[in-house]
N, C-alpha and C positions, 0 to 999 in steps of 0.2 A: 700458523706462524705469522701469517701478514694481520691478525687478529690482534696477537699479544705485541708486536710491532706498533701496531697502530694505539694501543694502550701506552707502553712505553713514551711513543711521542707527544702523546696529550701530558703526562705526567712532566717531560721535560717543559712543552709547552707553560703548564702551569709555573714550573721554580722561575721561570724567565720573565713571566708575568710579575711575580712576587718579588722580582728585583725589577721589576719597572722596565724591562729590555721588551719591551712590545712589540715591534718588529719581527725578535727572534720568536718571539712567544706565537705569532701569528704565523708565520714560516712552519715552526715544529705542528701547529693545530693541521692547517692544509696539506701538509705531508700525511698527518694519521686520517684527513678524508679520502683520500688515494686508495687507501690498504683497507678499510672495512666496508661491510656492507651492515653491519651490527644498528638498527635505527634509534634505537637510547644512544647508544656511543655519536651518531651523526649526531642529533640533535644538539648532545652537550659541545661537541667540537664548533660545530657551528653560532651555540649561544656564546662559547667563548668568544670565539674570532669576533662575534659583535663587541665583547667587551673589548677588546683590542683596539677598535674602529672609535670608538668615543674616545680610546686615552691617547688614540695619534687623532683626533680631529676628521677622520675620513668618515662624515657621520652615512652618506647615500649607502656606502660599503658597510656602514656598520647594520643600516636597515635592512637591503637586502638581505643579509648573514641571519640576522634576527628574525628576516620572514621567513626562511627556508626552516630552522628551528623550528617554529611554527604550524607551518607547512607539515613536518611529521608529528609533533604532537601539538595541538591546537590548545592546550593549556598548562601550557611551558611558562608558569610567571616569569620566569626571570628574564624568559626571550622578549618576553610582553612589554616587560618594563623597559627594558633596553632600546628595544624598538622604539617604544615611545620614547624616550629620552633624545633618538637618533632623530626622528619627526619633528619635536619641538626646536634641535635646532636648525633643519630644515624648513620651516616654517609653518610645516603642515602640521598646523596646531588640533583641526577637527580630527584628525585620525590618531593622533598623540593622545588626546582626548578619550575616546573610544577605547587606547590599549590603556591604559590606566584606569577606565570601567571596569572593565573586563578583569585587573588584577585587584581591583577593590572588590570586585564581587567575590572574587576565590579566595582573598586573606581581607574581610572588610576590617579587624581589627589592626591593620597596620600604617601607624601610624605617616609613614612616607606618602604612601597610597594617596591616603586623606588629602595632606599638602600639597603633594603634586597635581590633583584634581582643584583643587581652592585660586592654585596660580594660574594653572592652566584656562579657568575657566575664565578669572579676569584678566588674563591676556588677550584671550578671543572675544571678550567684549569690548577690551580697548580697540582691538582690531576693526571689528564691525564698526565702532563708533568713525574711525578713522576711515573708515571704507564708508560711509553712506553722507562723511559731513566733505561731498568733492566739490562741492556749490563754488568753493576759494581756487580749487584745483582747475576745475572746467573753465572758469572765467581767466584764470590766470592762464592757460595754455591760450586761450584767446585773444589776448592781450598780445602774446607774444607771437603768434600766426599773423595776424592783421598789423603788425608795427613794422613796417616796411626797415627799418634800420636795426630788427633782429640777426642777429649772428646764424651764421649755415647749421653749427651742430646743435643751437638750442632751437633752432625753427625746425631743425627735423625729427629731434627728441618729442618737443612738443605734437608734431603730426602725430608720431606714432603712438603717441599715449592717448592720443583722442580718439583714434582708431580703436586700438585696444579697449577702453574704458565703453566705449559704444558698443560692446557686443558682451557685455554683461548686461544681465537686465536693469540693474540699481545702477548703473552708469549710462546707460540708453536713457533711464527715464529723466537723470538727475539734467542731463544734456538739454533734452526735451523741453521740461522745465523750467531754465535755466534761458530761456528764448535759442537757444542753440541753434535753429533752422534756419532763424535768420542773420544768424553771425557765418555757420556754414554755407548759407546764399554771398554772404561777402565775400568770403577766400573764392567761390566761383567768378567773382565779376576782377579779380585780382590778373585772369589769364597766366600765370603762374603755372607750367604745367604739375611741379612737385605739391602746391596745395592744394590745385583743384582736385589731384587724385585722392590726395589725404580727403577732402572736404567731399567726396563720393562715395569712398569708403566708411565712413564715418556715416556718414547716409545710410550706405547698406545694411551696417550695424545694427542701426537705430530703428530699420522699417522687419529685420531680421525678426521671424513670430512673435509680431504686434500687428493686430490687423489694424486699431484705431491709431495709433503712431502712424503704419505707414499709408493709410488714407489721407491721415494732415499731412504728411511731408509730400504727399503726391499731390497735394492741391496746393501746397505751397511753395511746392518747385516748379508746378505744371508741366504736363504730359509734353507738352511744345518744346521747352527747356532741353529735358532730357533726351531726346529724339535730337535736338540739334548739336547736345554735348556727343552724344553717340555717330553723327554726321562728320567728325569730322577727319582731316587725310592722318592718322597715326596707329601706330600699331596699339597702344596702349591704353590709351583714353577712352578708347570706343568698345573693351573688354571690360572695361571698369565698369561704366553705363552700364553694358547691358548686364552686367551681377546685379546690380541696382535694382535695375526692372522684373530682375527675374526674381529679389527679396520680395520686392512689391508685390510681385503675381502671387508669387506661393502666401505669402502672407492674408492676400484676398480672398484668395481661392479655397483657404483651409489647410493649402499643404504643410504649413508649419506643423500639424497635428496637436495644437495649444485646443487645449477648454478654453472659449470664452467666455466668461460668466458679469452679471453686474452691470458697473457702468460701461464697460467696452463694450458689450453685447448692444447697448441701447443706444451705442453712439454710430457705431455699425450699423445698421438694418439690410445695405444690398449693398453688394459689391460689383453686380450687374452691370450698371453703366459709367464703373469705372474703369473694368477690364473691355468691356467693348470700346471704350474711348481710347485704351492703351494701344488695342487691337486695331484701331482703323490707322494710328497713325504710324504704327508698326508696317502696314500696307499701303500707306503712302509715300513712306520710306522706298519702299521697291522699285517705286519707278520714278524716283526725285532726281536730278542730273546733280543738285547740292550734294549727295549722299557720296560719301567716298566709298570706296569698292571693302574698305573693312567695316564702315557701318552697315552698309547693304549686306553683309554677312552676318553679322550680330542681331540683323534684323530678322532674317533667314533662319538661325539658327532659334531666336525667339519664338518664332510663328509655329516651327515643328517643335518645337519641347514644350508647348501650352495649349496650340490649339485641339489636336486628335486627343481621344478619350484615351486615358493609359492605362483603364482595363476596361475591355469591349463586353464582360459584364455588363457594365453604365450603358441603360437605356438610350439617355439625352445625349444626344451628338451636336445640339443643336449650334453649336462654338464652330462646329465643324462646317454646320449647313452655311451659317453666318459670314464666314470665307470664302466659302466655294462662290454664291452669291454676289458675293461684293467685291472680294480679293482675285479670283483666280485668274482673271485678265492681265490685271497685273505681274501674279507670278512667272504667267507665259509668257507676258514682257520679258523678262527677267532670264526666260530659258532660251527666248529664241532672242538676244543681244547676240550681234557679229563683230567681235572688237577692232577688224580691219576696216568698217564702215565708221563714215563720220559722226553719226546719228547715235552712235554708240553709248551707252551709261558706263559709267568706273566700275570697275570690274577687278576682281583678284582670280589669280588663279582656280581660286574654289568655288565663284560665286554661281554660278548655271549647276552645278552636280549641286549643292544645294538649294538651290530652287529646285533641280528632279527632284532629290528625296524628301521636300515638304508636298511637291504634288502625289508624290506614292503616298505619304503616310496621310493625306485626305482619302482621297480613293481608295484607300486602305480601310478609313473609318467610317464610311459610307455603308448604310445596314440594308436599303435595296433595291432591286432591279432601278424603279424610277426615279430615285437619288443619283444611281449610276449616269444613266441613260439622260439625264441636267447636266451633271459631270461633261459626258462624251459630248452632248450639243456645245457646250459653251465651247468645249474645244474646238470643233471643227467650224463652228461660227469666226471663232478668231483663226485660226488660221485660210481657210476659203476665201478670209477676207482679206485677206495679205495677198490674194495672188492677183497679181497685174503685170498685164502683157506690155507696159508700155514701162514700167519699172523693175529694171530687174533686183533691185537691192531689197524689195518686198516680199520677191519671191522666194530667194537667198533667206529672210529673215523665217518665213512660212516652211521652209525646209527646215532651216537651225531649229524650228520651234517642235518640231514631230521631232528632229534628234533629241533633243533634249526630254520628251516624253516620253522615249523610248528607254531612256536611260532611268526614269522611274518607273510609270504601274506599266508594265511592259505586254499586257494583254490589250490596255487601252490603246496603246501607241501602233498594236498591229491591226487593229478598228481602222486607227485614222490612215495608216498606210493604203487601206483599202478606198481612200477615198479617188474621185475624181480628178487625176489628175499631179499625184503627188508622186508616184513611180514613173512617171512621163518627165516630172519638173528633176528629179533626182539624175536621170539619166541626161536630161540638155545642160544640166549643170554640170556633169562629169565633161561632156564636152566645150565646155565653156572655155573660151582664152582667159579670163578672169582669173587670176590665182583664187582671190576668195573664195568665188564661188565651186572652183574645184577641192578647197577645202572641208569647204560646207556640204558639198555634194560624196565624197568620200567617205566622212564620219558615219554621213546619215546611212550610207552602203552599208557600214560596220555596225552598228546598232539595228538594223535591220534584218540582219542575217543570225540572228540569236536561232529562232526554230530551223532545227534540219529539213524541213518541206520549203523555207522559203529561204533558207543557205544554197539549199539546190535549184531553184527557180534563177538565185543572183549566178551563182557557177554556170548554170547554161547562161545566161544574158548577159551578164554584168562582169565577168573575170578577164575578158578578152579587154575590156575597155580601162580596166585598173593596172593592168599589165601594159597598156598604152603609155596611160598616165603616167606609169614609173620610171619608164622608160625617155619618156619626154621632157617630163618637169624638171625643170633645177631647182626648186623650189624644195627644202631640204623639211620644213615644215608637213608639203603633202607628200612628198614621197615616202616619210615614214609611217604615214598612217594610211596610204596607199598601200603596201607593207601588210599595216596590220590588218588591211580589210581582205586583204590575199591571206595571210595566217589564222583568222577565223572562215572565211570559208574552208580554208583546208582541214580543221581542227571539225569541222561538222557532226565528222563519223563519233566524236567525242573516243572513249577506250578503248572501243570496238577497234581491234585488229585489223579484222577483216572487212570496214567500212570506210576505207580511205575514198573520201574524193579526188586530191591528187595523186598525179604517177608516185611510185617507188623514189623517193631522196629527196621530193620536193619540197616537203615540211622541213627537212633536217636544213635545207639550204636557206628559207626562209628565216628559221631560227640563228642559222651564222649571221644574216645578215642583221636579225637583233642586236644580237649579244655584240655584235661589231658596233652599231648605233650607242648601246646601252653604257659601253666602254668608252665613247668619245666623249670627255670631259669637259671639250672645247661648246659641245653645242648644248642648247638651256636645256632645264630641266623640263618643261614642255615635249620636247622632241622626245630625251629620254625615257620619259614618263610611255609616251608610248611605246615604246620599246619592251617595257615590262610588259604594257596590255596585250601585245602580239605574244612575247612570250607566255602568258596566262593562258590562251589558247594552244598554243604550240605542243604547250608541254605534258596535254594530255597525250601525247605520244609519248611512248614512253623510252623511245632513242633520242628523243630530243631532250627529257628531264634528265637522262641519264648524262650524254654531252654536256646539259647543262650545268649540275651540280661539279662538273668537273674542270668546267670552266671555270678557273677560284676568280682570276680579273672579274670577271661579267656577274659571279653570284656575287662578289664584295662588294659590287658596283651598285646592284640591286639592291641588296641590305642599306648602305649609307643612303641611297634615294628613296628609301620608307621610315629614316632619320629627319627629311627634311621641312620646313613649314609647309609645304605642297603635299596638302593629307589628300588630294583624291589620288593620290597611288595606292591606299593601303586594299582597297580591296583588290586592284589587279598584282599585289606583291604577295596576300594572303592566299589567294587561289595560285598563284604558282608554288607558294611551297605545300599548299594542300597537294596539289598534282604532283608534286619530288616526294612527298612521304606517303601518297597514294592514301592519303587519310577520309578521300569520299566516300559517302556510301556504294556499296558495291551489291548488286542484286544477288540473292544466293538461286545459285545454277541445279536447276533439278533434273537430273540425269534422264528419266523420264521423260518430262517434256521435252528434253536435246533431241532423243532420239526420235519424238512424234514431229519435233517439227523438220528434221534429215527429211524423215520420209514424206514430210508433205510438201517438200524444198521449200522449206522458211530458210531466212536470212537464222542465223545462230552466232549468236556473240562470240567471238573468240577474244582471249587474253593474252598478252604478248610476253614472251618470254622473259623480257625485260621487268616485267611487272610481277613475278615473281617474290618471295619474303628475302630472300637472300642477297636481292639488287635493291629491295629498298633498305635493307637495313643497313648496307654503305652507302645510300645517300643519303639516309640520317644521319650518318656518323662525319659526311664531309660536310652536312649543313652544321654541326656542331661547331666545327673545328676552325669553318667560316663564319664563328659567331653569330650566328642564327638567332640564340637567345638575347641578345641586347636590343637588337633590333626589332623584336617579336615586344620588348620590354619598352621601347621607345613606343610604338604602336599604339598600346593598349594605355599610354598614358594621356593620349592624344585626344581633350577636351573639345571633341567637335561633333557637330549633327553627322558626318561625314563619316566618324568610326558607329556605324551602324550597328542593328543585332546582328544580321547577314554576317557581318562583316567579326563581329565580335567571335560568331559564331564557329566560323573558319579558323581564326587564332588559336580556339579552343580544339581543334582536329588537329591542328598541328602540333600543340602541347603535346597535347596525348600520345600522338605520334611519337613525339620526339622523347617522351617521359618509358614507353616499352621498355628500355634495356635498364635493370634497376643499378647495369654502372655508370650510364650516363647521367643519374640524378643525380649526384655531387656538384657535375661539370653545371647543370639546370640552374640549380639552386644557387653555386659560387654567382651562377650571371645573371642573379636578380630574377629566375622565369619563378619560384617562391612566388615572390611578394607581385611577378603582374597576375598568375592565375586567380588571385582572389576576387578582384571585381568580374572577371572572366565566369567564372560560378557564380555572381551574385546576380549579375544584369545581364540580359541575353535572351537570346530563344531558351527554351526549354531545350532542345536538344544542347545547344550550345553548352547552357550551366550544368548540364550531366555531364558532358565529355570534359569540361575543366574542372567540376569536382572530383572525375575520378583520377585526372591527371595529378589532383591534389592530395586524391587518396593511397595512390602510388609512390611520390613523393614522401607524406607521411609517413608509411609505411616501414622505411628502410632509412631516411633522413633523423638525425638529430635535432628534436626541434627548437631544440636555445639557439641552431646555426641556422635550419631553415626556417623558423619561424621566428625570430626574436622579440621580446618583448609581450607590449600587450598583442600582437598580431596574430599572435599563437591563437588567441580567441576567435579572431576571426574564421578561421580554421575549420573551426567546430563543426556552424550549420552544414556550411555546402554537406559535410561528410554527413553527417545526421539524414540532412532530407535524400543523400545517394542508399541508406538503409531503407527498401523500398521493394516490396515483392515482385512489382511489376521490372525491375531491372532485374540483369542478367547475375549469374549468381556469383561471377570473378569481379561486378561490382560492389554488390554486398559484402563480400567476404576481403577484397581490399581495403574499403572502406572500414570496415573493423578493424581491420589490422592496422589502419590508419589511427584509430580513434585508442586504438589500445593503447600504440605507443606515446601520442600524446596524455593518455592518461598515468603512465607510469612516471609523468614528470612532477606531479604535485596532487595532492587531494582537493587542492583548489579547483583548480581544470576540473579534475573528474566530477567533481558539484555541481560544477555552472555548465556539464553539457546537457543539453535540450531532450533529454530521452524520455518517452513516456513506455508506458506497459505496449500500445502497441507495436513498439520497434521489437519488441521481445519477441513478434509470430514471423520476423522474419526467417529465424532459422524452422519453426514448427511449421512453415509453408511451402521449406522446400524438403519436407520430408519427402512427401510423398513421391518427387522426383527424384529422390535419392534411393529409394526404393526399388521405383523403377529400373533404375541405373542400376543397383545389386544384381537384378533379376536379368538385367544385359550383359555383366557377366561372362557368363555362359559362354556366350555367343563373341562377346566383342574384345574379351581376357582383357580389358583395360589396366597400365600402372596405375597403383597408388602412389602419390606423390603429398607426404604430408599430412593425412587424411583427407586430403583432396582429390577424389575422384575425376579422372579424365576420360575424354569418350572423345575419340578425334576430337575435332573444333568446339564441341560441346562442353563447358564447365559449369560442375556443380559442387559446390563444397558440401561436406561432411558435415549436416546440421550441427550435429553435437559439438564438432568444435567449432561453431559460429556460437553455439549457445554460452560456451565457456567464454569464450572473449566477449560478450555480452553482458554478465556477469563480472565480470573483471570491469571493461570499463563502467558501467553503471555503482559496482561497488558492492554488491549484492551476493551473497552466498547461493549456490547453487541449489538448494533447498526451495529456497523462500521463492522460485519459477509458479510451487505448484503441480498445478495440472498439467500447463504446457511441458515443464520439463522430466513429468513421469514417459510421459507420450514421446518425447524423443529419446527417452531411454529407453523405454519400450523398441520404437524402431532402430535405436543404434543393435 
């Protein structure tokens, strides 16, 4: 019935069309898509509704319409034509071009075909012509940028067109050319803050994969120049520079991934001593008093995105050696700054946790022992050398400088604790009347107390004297992190139940006094910030994550301060919602050794009732409800050295987390968590990009992807799921992920083309045969439901080869025959 319906309505469609009522005609076609699933009948509906789109002028609507047509029969002239008719007046002459090949080669006798290819091709010449003669255009925006009695909207028109035009390469060059470098050195000496950014950006453009472009622009801006535009106090200015710097690096470096061939190759030869030039002055930025506290970040953020190797593959560290060497004094300048002292440098909120995490990711790229063992000397040379009994703001700084190495390569910094005299200086600081240096001396308490053997060394010595502290000081600064150094020793025991360092309530009480901190709106974000970090510990209890998701004030409180430009909250915001959705690794408990270690009286981890599936899946459901996912979305958009893998990684636990219930993906997806898992899968730990791929394959799976994925994004999509098809994963990854892949393949034959599959994705199902087998033969013994063809075995999943193998076949496109070998052999074992 809804078949001959849908017939019915194309036919009225058509009389409505033939009286020119386009509208109606277009109204009756999309009614008859509704009713059938017939794909000749879609096709023609849809090539009509194109023609509709040309004769009301909506040509975007009419090309869409014409590609979906398409899309089910790929040599649909008339879709063809239409399309291209709807391109050309969209502009996009080269792909109008291409459908009107395409319909010349299927009728080359017709005579339209012809003409349309004849105009078309000399439109796209005129075009080209009009596009490469911009010599009058370039100079004429110059003209008007540099004429100081230019009008607001044509001086910004102009900016933006030279912006633009510089990041084409036939407008980068014509720029180039055209002496451009040194009309853009003008709009810089203009002090102007709207041209100098145009005039940096336009820069960037221009040095954007040209390595011999941006070697001249960097010798004719000079390395000095830019380092001082990047120097100075604004937010803006000094984000622009360092894109600049970082076109320039990649450009040097090869990362553009451009072939150079010819004359650039031989204008080029080494790029060697002009990134070590960029380099040094990049490190003398660190410790300049000129340097305003967002240069000194950009600077920061430069050093770790270029200097360590980005795959530890690469033999040659030597970029790495070359810093340690020369730079790393400076950076521990930089970690051990006390912003309460006079002597202090400009400083932002983030600038010391980025100075730790360039000194991690050195130490990190260090390949051995006596690389290391340079490393740890220079450290304790600089700090030993700070300590002086006649100065205490020296020894104050030699403290700050181990907190701050603690907060990076965190094995090294428990070396340097070892030293002479630095757990002696930590404790007369605690006692100190000083407020600074009881601030200094606290952090360092907190940072020090990471490993449970030396958590428990501070709890005997150190808890009595913080508990002083808190009690004494008005000082609303160290009493909260006073707080927090009490909430991580007590957090010690980590999950373990039965590993509490403090009495019975005393974590729970600690944590009211967060959440009560985290809720005072009146005090900075500093204070609050710690507030979460004490919570981040806390709430590995699991009465405390429990109170806490249910404090809605203090979780909403938390979420908008992982919203805000003070990015070092994000990893102490990610580990507490990892700790509310219990999304850590968790050791799998072997019954056997429980009972060998009872009997030998070992310590035996216990699990807390709280932590249970049923307690976290309502504090999934109140972090939803608290908007969890916007915030999770503000996070991962977050352009800093600061949103780490670590850190990336944890996001990605708590997706996943939060992705489990397949009714909560709608709610996911309405709030943007879509579109942030994607760089979440791309960039990251390994661990990481699996736990947001498959958060994505779940998603997929049961989501509409024109809603959760729109556009071209849906492409994106693709890899993560592709490379989660992988024998070495668990088999509820594999077999989501297909299911992922499927349903984005039933959206277009497009999609299913361009996904990345080769023959060996295909042994993913012929490789869990044999555990499927296995599994038959359990049986027996273990009567498992079928669910699906999905075999279940308690916590263990293994899908049903055969139906991994059809969905395999479907998304690839491929008949179930043409397997072969591999798919006799899994018909054999089905």
């Amino acid at each position: 019935m809804a078949e001959a319906e849908a017939v019915q309505l194309k036919e009225e469609g058509n009389r409505h069309f033939q009286l020119q009522d386009y509208k109606a005609a277009a109204k009756s076609y999309s009614q008859a898509l509704k009713l059938t699933k017939d794909k000749a009948l879609l096709a023609t509906l849809y090539r009509n509704l194109a023609a509709c789109g040309l004769k009301t002028e909506s040509y975007a609507q009419a090309a869409s319409d014409a590609s979906r047509a398409i899309d089910i029969n790929s040599s649909d002239i008339k879709a063809l034509y239409r399309r291209s008719q709807a391109l050309e007046h969209l502009g996009e002459l080269a792909q109008a071009f291409k459908d009107v090949q395409c319909c010349a080669t299927l009728e080359p006798q017709n005579p339209n075909f012809q003409e349309t290819l004849r105009r078309l091709n000399a439109s796209i010449q005129e075009k080209l012509r009009v596009q490469y003669s911009t010599d009058s255009r370039v100079q004429n925006m110059f003209e008007i940028l540099l004429d100081g009695n230019s009008e607001a909207d044509k001086l910004e028109k102009a900016a933006r067109n030279l912006i633009v035009l510089s990041r084409e390469e036939a407008g980068a060059e014509r720029i180039f050319q055209n002496n451009g470098v040194a009309l853009l050195l003008q709009l810089l000496d203009t002090k102007r803050p709207e041209l100098m950014l145009a005039a940096i950006r336009t820069l960037s453009g221009m040095c954007s994969g040209h390595r011999a472009r941006a070697t001249a622009i960097l010798h004719a801006v000079r390395i000095d120049r830019i380092c001082s535009l990047m120097a100075v106090e604004d937010e803006e200015l000094p984000l622009t520079v360092c894109n600049l710097l970082q076109a320039i690096i990649d450009a040097l470096s090869g990362e553009d991934k451009r072939e150079h061939r010819g004359t650039e190759e031989a204008l080029v030869l080494d790029t060697k001593k002009d990134r070590k030039q960029i380099t040094n002055h990049l490190l003398d930025m660190l410790v300049s008093k000129k340097v305003s506290g967002q240069g000194r970040d950009q600077a920061l953020n430069l050093l770790s995105k270029n200097v360590p190797r980005k795959d530890l593959a690469i033999h040659d560290n030597s970029h790495t050696i070359y810093v340690v060497d020369n730079g790393l004094r400076k950076i521990l300048k930089v970690v051990g700054q006390v912003p309460d002292l006079p002597s202090c440098l400009p400083l932002t909120d983030n600038t010391r946790m980025l100075a730790s995490i360039l000194i991690n990711k050195l130490y990190d790229d260090l390949r051995c022992d006596p690389e290391r063992d340079n490393f740890r000397k220079i450290c304790e040379e600089y700090i030993t050398g700070k300590f002086d009994p006649q100065d205490m703001d020296k020894n104050v700084i030699a403290i700050q400088t181990v907190s701050g190495i603690l907060q990076g390569p965190f094995d090294l910094g428990n070396q340097l604790l070892g030293l002479k005299g630095v757990m002696e200086m930590m404790v007369a600081l605690c006692s100190s009347e000083r407020e600074t240096d009881q601030l200094v001396a606290v952090e360092a308490l907190i940072h020090a107390s990471t490993k449970l053997s030396r958590a428990t060394f501070i709890i005997t010595n150190g808890v009595s004297l913080l508990k002083n502290i808190y009690k004494t000081t008005q000082n609303e600064k160290i009493k909260i992190r006073t707080l927090v150094g009490l909430c991580k020793l007590g957090s010690a025991g980590g999950t373990d139940y039965g590993l509490r360092q403090f009495a019975e309530g005393s974590t729970e009480k600690l944590a009211k006094h967060c959440r009560k901190w985290l809720c005072n709106t009146s005090t900075d974000t500093q204070t609050r910030r710690w507030a979460v970090e004490g919570l981040a510990y806390l709430t590995l209890d699991a009465d405390v994550k429990d109170d806490f998701v249910q404090d809605i004030p203090a979780l909403q409180a938390m979420l908008e301060l992982a919203k805000t430009p003070d990015k070092t909250i994000l990893y102490s915001v990610a580990t507490t919602l990892v700790n509310c959705t219990n999304s850590y690794d968790v050791k799998e408990v072997i019954p056997e050794l429980v009972q060998l270690a009872k009997f030998s009286k070992q310590h035996v981890p216990e699990e807390h009732p709280k932590d249970k599936k049923d307690f976290v899946d309502k504090r999934v459901n109140r972090l939803l409800k608290a908007g969890v996912i916007s915030a999770l979305a503000c996070m991962v958009k977050a352009d800093n050295a600061i949103l780490t893998d670590q850190t990336k990684e944890l996001l990605a636990r708590v997706f996943l987390a939060l992705c489990d219930n397949p009714k909560d993906r709608g709610t996911i997806v309405a709030q943007g968590g879509g579109k942030a898992l994607i760089p979440l899968a791309l960039e990251g730990t390994d661990v990481g990009k699996v736990k947001a791929a498959h958060a994505l394959a779940k998603i997929a799976a049961v989501s509409n992807p024109d809603i959760a994925f729109p556009g071209e994004r849906v492409y994106e999509v693709v890899r993560p799921l592709v490379r989660l098809l992988d024998t070495q994963r668990d088999g509820l990854q594999n077999y989501e992920a297909l299911l992922g892949l499927t349903n984005l393949s039933a959206q277009s034959d497009k999609l299913r083309q361009a996904l990345p599959l080769s023959h060996d994705h295909m042994r993913v199902a012929p490789d869990f045969t044999s555990s499927w087998l296995h599994l038959q033969q359990e049986r027996e013994r273990h009567s498992p439901a079928i669910i699906q063809e999905n075999l279940q075995l308690g916590d263990m999943f293994i899908p049903d080869p055969v139906a991994m193998a059809r969905m395999l076949c479907y998304v690839i496109g491929r008949p179930s025959w043409s397997w072969g070998w591999d798919y006799c052999h899994l018909n054999h074992a089905g």
